[in-house]
PDB file of N, CA, C and O in Angstrom, chain B, residues numbered from 101:
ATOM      1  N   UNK B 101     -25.412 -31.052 -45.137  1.00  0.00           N
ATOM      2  CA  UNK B 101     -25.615 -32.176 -44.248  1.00  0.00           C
ATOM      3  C   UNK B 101     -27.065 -32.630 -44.272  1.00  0.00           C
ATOM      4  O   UNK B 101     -27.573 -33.739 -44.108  1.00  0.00           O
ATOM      5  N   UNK B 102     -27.535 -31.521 -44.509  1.00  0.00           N
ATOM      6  CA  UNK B 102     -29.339 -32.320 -44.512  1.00  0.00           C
ATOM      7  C   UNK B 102     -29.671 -32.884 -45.298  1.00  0.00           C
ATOM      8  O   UNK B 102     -30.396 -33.848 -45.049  1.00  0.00           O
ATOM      9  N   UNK B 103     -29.175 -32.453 -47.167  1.00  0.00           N
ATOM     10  CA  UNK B 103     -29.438 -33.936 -47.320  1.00  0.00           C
ATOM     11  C   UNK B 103     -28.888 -35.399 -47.646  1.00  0.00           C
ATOM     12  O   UNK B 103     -29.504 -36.294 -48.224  1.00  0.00           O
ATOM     13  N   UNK B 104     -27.466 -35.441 -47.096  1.00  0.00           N
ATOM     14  CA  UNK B 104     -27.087 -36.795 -46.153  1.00  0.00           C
ATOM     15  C   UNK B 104     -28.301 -37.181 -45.200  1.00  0.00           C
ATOM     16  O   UNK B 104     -28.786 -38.310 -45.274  1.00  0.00           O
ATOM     17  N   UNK B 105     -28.852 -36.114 -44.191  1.00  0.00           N
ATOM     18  CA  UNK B 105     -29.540 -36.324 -43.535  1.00  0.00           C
ATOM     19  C   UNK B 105     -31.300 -37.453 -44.219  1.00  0.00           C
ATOM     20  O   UNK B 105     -31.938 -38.424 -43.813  1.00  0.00           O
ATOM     21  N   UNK B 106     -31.334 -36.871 -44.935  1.00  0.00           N
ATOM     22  CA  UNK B 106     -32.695 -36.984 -46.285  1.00  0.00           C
ATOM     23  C   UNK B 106     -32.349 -37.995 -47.228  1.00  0.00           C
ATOM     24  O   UNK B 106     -33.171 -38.322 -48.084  1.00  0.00           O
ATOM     25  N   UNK B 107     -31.148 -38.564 -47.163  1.00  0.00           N
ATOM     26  CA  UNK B 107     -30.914 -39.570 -48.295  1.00  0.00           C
ATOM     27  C   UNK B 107     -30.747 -41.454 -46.381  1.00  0.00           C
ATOM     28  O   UNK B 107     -30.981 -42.640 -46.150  1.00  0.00           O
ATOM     29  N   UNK B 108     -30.457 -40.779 -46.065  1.00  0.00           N
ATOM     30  CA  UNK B 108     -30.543 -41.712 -45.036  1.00  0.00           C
ATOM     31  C   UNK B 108     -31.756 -42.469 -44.124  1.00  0.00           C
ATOM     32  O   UNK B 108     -32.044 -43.532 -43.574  1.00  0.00           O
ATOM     33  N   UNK B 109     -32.221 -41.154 -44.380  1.00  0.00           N
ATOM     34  CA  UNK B 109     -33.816 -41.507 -43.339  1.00  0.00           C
ATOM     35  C   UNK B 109     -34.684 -41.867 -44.562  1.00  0.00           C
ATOM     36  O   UNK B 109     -35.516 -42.701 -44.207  1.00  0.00           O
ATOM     37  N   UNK B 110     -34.808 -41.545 -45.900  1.00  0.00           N
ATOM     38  CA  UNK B 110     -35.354 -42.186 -46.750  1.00  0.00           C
ATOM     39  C   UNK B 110     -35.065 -43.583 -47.276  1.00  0.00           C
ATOM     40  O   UNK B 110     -35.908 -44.218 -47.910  1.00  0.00           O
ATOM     41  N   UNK B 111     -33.252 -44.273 -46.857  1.00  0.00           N
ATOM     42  CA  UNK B 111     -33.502 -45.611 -46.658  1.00  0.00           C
ATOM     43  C   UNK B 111     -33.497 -46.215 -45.604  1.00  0.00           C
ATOM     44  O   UNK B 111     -32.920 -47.292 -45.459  1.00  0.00           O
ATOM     45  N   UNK B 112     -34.193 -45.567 -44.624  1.00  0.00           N
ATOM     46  CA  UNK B 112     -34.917 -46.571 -43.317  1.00  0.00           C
ATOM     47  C   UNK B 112     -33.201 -46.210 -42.436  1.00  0.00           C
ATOM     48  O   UNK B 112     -32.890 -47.108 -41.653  1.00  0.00           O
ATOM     49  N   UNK B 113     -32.475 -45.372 -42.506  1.00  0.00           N
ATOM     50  CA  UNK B 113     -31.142 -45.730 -41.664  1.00  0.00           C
ATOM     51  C   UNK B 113     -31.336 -44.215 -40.559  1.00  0.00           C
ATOM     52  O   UNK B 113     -30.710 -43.174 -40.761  1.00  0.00           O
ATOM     53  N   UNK B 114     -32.296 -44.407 -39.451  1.00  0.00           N
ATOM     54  CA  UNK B 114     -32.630 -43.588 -38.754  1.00  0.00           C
ATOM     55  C   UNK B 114     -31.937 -44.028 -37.165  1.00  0.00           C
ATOM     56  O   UNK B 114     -32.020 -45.216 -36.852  1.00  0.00           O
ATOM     57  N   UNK B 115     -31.334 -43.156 -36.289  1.00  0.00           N
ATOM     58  CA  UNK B 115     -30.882 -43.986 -34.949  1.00  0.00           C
ATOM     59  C   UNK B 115     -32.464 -43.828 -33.901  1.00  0.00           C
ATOM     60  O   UNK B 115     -33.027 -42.740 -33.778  1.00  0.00           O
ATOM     61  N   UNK B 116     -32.951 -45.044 -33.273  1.00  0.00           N
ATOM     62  CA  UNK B 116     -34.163 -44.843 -32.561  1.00  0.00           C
ATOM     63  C   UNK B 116     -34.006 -43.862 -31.105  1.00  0.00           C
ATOM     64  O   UNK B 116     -32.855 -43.444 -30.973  1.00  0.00           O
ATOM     65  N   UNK B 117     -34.722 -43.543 -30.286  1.00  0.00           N
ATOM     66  CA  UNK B 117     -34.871 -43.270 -29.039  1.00  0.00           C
ATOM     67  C   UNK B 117     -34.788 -44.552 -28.320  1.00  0.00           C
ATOM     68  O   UNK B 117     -34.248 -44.526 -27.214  1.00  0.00           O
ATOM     69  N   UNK B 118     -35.037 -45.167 -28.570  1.00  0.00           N
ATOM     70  CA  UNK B 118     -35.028 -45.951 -27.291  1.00  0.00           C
ATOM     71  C   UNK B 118     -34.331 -46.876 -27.827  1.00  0.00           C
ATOM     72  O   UNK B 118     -34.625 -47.105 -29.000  1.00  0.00           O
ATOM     73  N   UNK B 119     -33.236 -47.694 -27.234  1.00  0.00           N
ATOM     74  CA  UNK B 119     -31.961 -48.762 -27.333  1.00  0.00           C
ATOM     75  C   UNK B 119     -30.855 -48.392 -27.217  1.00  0.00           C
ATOM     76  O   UNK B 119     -29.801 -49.026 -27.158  1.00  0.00           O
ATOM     77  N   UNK B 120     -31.123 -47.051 -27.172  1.00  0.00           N
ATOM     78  CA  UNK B 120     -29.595 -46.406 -27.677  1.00  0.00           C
ATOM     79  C   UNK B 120     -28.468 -46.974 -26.385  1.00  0.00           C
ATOM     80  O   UNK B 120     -28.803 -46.977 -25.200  1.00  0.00           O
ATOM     81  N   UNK B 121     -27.017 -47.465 -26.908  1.00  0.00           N
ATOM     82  CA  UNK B 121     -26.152 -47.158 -26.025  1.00  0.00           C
ATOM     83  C   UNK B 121     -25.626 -46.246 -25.886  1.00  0.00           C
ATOM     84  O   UNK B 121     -25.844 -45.440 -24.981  1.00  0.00           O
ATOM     85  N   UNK B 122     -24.520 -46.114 -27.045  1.00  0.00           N
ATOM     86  CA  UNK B 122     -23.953 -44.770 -26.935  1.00  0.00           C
ATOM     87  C   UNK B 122     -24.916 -43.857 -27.704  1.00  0.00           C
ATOM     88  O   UNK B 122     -25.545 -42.996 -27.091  1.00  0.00           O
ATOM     89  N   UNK B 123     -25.042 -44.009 -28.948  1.00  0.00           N
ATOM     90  CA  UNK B 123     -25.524 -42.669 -30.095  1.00  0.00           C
ATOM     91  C   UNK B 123     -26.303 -43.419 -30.782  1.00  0.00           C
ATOM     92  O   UNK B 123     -26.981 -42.677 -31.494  1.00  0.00           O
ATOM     93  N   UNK B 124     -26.619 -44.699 -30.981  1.00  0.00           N
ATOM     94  CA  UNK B 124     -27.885 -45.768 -31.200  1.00  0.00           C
ATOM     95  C   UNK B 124     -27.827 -45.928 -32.986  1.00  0.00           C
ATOM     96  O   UNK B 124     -28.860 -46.061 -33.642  1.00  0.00           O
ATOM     97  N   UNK B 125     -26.502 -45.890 -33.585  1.00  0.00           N
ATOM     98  CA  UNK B 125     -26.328 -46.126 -34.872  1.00  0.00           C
ATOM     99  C   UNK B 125     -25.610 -47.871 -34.503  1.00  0.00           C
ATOM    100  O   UNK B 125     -24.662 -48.031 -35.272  1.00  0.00           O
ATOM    101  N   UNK B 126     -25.692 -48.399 -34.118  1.00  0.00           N
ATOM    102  CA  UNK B 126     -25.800 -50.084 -33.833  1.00  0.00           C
ATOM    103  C   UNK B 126     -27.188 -50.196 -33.998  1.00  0.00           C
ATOM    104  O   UNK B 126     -27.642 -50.898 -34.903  1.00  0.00           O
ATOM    105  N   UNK B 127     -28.000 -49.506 -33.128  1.00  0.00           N
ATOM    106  CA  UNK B 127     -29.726 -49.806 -32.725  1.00  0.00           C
ATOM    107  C   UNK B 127     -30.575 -49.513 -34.362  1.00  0.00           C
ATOM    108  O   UNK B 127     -31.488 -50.158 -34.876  1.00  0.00           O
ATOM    109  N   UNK B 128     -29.679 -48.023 -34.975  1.00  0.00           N
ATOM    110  CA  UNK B 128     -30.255 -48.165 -36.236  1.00  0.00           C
ATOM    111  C   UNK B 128     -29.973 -48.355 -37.480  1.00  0.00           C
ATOM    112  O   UNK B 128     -30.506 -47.825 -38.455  1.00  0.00           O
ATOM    113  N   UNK B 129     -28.720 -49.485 -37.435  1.00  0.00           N
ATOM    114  CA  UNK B 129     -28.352 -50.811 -38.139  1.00  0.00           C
ATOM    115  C   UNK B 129     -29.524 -51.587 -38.044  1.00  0.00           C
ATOM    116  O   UNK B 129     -30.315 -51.905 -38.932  1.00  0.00           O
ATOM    117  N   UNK B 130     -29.525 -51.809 -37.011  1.00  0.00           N
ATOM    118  CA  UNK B 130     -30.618 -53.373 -36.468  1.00  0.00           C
ATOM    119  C   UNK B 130     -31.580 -53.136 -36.943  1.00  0.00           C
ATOM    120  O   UNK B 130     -31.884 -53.694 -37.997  1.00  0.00           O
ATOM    121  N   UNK B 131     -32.540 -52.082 -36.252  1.00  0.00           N
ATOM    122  CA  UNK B 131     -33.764 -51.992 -36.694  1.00  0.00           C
ATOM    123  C   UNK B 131     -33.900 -52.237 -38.366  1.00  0.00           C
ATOM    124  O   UNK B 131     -34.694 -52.992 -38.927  1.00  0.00           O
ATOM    125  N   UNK B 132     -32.834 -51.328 -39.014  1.00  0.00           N
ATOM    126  CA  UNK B 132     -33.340 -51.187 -40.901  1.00  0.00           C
ATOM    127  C   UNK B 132     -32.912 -52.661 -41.570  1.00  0.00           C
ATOM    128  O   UNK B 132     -33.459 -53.098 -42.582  1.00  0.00           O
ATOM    129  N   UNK B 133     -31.916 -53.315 -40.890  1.00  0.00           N
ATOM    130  CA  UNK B 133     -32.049 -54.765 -41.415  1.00  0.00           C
ATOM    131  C   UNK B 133     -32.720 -55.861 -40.586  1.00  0.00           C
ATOM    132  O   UNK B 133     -32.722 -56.965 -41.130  1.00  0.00           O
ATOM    133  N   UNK B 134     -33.458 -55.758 -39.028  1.00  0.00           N
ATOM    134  CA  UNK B 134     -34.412 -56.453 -38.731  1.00  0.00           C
ATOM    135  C   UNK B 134     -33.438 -57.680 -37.927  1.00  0.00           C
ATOM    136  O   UNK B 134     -33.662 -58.887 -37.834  1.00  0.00           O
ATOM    137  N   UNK B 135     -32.437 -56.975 -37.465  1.00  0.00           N
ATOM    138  CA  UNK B 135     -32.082 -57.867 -36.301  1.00  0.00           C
ATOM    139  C   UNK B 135     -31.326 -57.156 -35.112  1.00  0.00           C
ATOM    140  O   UNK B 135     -30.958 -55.982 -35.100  1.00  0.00           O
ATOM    141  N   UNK B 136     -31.151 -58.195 -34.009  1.00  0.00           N
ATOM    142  CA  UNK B 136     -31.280 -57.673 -32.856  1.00  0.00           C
ATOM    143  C   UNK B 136     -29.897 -56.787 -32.967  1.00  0.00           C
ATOM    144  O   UNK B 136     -28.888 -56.860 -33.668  1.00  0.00           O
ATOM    145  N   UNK B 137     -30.405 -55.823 -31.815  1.00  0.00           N
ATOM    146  CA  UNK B 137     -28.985 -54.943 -31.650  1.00  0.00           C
ATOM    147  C   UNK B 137     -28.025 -55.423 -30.996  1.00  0.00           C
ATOM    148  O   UNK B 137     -27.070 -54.697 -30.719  1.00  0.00           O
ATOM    149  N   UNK B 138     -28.054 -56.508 -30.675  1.00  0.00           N
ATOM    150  CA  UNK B 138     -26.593 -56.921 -29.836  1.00  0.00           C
ATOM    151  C   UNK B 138     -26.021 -57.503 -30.764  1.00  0.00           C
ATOM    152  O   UNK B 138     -24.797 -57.403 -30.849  1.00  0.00           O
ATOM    153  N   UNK B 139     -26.731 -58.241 -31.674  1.00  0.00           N
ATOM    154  CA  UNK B 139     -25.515 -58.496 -33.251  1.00  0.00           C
ATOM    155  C   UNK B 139     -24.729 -57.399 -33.640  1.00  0.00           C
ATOM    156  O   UNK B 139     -23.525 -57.416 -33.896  1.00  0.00           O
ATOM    157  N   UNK B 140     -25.413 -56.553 -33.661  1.00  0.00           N
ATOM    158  CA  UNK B 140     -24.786 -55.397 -34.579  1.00  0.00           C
ATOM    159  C   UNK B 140     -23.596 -55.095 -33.454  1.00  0.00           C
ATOM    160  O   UNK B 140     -22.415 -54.866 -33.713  1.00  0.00           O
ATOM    161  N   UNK B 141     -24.175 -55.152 -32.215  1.00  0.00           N
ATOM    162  CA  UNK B 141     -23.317 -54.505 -31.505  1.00  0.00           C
ATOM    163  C   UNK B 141     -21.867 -54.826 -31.653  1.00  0.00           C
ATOM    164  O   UNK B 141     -20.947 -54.055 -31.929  1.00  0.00           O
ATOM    165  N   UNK B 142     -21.814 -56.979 -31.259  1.00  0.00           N
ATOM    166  CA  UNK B 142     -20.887 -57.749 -31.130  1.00  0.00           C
ATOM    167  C   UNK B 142     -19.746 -57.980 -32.660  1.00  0.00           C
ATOM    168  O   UNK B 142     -18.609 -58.438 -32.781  1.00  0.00           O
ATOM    169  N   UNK B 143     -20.851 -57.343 -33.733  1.00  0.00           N
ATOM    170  CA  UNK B 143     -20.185 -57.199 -35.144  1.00  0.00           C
ATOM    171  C   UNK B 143     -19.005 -56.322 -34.950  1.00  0.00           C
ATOM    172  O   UNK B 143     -17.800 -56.513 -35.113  1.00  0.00           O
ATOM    173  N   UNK B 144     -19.550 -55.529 -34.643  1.00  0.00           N
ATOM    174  CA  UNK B 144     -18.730 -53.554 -34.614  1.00  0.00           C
ATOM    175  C   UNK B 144     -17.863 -54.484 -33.449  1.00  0.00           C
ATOM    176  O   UNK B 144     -17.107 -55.065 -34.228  1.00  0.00           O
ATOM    177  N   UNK B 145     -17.525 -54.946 -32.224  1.00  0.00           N
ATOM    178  CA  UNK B 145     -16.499 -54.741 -31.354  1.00  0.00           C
ATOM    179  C   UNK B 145     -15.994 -56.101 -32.035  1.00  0.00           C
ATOM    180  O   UNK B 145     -14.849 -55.733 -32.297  1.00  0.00           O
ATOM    181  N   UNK B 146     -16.070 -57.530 -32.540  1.00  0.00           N
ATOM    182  CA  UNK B 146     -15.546 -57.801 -33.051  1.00  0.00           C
ATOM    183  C   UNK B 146     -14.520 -57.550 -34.681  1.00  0.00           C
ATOM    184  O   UNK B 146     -13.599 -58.180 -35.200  1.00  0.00           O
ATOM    185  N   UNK B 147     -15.074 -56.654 -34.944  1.00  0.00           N
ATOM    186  CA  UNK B 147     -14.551 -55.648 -36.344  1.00  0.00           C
ATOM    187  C   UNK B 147     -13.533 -55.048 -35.939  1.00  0.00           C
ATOM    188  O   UNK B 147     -12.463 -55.114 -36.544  1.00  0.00           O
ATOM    189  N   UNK B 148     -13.743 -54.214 -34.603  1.00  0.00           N
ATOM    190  CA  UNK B 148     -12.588 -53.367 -33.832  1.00  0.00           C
ATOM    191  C   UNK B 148     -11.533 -54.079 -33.381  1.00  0.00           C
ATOM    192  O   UNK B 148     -10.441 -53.512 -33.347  1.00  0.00           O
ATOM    193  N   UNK B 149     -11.625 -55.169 -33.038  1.00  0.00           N
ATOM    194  CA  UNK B 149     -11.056 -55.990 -32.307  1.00  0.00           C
ATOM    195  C   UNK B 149      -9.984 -56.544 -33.964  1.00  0.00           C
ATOM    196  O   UNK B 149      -8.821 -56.790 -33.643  1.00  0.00           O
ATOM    197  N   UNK B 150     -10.226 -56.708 -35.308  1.00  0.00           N
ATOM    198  CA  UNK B 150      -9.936 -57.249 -36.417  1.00  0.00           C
ATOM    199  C   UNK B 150      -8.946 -55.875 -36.575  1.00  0.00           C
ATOM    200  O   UNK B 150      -7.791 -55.628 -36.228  1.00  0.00           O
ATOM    201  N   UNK B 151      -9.767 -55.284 -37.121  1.00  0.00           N
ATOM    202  CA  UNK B 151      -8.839 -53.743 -37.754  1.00  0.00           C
ATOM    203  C   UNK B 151      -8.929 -52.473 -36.865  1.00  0.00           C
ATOM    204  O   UNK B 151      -9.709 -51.537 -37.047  1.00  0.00           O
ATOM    205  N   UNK B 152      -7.971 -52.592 -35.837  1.00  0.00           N
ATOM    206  CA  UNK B 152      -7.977 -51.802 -34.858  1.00  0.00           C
ATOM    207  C   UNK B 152      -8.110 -50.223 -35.195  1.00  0.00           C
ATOM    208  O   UNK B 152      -7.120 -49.748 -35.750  1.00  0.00           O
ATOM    209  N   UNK B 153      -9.282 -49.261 -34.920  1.00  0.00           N
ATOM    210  CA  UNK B 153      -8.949 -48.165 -34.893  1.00  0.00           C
ATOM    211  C   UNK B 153     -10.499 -47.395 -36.257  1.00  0.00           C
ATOM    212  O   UNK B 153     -11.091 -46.322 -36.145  1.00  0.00           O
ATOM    213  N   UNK B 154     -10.657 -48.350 -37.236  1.00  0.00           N
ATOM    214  CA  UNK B 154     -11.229 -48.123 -37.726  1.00  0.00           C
ATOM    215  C   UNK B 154     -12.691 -48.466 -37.522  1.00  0.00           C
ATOM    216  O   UNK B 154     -13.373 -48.515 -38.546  1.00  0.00           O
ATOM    217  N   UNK B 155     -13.275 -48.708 -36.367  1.00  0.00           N
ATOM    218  CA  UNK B 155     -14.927 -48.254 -36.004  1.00  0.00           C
ATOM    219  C   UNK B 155     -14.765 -46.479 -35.323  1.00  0.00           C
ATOM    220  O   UNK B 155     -15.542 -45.541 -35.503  1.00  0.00           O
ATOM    221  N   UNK B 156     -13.620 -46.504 -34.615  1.00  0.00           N
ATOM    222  CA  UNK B 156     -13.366 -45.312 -34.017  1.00  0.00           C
ATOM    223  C   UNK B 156     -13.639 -44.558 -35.005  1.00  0.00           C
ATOM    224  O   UNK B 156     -14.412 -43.688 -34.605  1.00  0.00           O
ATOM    225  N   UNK B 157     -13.396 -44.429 -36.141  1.00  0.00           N
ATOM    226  CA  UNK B 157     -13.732 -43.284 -37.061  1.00  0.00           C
ATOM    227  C   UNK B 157     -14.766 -43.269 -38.104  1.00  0.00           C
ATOM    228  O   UNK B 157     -15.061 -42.375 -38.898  1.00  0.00           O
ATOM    229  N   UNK B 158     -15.221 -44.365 -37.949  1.00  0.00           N
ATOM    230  CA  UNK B 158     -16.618 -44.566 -38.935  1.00  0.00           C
ATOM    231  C   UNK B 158     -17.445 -44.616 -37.712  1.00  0.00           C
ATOM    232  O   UNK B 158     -18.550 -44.189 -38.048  1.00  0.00           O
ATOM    233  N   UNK B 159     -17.455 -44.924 -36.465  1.00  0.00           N
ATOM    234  CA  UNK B 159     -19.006 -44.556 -35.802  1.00  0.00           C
ATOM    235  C   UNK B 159     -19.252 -43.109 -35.744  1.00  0.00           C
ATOM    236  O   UNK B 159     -20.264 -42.672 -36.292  1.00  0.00           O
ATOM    237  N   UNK B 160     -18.133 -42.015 -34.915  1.00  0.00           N
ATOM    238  CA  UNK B 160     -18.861 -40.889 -35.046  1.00  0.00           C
ATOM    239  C   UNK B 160     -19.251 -40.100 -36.230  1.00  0.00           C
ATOM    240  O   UNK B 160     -19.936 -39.079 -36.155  1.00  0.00           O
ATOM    241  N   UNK B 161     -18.839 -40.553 -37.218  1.00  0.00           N
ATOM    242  CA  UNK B 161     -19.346 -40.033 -39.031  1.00  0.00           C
ATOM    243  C   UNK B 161     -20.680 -40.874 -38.950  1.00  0.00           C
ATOM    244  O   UNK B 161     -21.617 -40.237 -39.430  1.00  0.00           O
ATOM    245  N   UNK B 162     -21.003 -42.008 -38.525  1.00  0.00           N
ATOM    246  CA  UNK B 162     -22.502 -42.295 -38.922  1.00  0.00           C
ATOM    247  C   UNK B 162     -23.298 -41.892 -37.664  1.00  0.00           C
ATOM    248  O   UNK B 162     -24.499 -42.026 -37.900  1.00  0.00           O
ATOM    249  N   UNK B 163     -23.109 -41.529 -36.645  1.00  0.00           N
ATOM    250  CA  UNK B 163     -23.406 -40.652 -35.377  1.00  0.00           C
ATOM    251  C   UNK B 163     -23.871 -39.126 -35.795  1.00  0.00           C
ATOM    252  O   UNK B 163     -24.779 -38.457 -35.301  1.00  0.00           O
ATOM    253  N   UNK B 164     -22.923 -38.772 -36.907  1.00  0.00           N
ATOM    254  CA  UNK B 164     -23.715 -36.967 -37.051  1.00  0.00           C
ATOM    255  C   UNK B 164     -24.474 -37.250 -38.359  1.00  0.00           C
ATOM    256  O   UNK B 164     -25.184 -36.334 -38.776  1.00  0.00           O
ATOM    257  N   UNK B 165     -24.421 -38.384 -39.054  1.00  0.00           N
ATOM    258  CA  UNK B 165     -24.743 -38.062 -40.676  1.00  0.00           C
ATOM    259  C   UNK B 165     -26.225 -39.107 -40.408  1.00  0.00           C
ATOM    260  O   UNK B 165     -27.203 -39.070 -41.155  1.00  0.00           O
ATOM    261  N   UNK B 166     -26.113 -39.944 -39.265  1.00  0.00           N
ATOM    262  CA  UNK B 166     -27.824 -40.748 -39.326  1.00  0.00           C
ATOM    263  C   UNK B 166     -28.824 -39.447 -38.645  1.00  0.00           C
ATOM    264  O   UNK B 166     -28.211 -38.672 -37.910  1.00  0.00           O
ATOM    265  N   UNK B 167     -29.924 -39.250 -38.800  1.00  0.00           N
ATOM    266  CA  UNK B 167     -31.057 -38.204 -37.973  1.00  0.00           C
ATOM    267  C   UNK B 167     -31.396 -39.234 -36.881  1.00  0.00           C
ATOM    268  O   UNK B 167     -31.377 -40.464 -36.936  1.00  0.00           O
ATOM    269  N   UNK B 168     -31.636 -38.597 -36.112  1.00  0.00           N
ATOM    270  CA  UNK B 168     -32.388 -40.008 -35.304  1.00  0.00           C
ATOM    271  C   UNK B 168     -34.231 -39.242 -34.975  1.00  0.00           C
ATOM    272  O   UNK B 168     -34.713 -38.111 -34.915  1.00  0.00           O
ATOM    273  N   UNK B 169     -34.808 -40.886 -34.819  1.00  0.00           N
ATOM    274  CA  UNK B 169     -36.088 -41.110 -35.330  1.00  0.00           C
ATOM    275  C   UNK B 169     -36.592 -40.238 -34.373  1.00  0.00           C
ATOM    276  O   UNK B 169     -36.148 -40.066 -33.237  1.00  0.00           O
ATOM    277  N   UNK B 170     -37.905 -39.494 -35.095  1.00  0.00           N
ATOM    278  CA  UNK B 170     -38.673 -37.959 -34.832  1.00  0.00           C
ATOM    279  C   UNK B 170     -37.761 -36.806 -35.133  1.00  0.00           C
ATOM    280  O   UNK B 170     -38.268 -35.691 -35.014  1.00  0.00           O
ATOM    281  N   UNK B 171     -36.766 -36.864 -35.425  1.00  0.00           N
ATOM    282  CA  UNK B 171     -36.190 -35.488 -36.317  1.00  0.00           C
ATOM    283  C   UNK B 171     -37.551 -34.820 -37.004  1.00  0.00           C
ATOM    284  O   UNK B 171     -38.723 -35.191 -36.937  1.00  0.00           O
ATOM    285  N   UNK B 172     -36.815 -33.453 -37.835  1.00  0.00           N
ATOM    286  CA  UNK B 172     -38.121 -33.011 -38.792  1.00  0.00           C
ATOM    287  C   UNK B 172     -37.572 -34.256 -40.001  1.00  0.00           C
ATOM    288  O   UNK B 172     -38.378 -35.068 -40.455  1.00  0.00           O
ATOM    289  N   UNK B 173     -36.429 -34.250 -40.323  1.00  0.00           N
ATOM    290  CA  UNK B 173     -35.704 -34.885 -41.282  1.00  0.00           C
ATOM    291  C   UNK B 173     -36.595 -36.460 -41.527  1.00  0.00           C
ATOM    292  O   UNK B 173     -36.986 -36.933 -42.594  1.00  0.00           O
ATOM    293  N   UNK B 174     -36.726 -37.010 -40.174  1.00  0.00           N
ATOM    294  CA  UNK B 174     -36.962 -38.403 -40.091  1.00  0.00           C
ATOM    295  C   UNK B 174     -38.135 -38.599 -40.382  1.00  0.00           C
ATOM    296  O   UNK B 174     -38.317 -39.186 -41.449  1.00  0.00           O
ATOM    297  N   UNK B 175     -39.195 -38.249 -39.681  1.00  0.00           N
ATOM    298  CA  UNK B 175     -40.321 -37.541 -39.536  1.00  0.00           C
ATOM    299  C   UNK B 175     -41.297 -37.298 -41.045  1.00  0.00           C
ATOM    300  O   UNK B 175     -42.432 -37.635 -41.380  1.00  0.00           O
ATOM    301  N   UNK B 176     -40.245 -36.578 -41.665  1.00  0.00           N
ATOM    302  CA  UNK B 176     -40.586 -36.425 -43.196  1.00  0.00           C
ATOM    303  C   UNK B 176     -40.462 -36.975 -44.458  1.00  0.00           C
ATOM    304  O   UNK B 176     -41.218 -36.823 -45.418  1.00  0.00           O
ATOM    305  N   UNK B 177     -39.246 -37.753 -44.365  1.00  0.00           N
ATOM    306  CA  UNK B 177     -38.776 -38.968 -45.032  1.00  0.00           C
ATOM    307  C   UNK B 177     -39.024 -40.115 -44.713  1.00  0.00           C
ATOM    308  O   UNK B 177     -38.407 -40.726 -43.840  1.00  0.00           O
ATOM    309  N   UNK B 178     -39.959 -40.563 -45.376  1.00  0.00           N
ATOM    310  CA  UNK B 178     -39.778 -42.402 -45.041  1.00  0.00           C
ATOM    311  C   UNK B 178     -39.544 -42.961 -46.010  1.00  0.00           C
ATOM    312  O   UNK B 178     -39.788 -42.671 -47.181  1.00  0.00           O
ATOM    313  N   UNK B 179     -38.817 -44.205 -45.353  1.00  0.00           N
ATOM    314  CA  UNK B 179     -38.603 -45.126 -46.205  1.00  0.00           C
ATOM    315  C   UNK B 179     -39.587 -45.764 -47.400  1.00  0.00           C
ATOM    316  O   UNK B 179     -40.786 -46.010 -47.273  1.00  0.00           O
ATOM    317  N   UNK B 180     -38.896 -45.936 -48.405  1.00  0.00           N
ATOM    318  CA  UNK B 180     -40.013 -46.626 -49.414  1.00  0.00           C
ATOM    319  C   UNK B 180     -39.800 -48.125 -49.735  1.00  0.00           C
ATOM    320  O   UNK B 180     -39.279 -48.572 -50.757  1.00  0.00           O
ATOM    321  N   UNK B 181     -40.301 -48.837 -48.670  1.00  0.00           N
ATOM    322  CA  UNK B 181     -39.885 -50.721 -48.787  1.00  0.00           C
ATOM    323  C   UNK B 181     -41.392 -51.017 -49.048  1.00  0.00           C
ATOM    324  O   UNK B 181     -41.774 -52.175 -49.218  1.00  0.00           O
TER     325      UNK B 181
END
């Protein structure tokens, strides 16, 4: 898992401390493509709302597999843009 962890935080896909709603992988969508988190947000519940059932199982897989920012993981990997 760490390095899922290490291949993620090296392309900028870290969840922040602060925005988070639930587990802040909307918040660290936004941040690594540079728009607001309520897009991302309204994306994902309109998506859910399309193909019922399937955010349910892709958020908590990007919930354990993003580090979130100040990990050692995060921390140590940065992005190279």
């Amino acid at each position: 898992m760490n390095v899922v962890h290490e291949n993620l935080a090296r392309q900028g896909f870290t969840r922040p401390r602060d925005g988070r709603v639930v587990g802040g992988v909307c918040a660290g969508f936004a941040q690594r493509f540079g728009v607001e988190p309520w897009a991302v947000r309204a994306l994902v519940v309109t998506t859910l709302v399309v193909v019922p059932g399937s955010q349910l199982l892709v958020y908590p897989l990007l919930w354990l597999a993003m580090p979130a920012d100040g990990s050692d993981v995060a921390a140590t990997t940065r992005p190279t843009v």
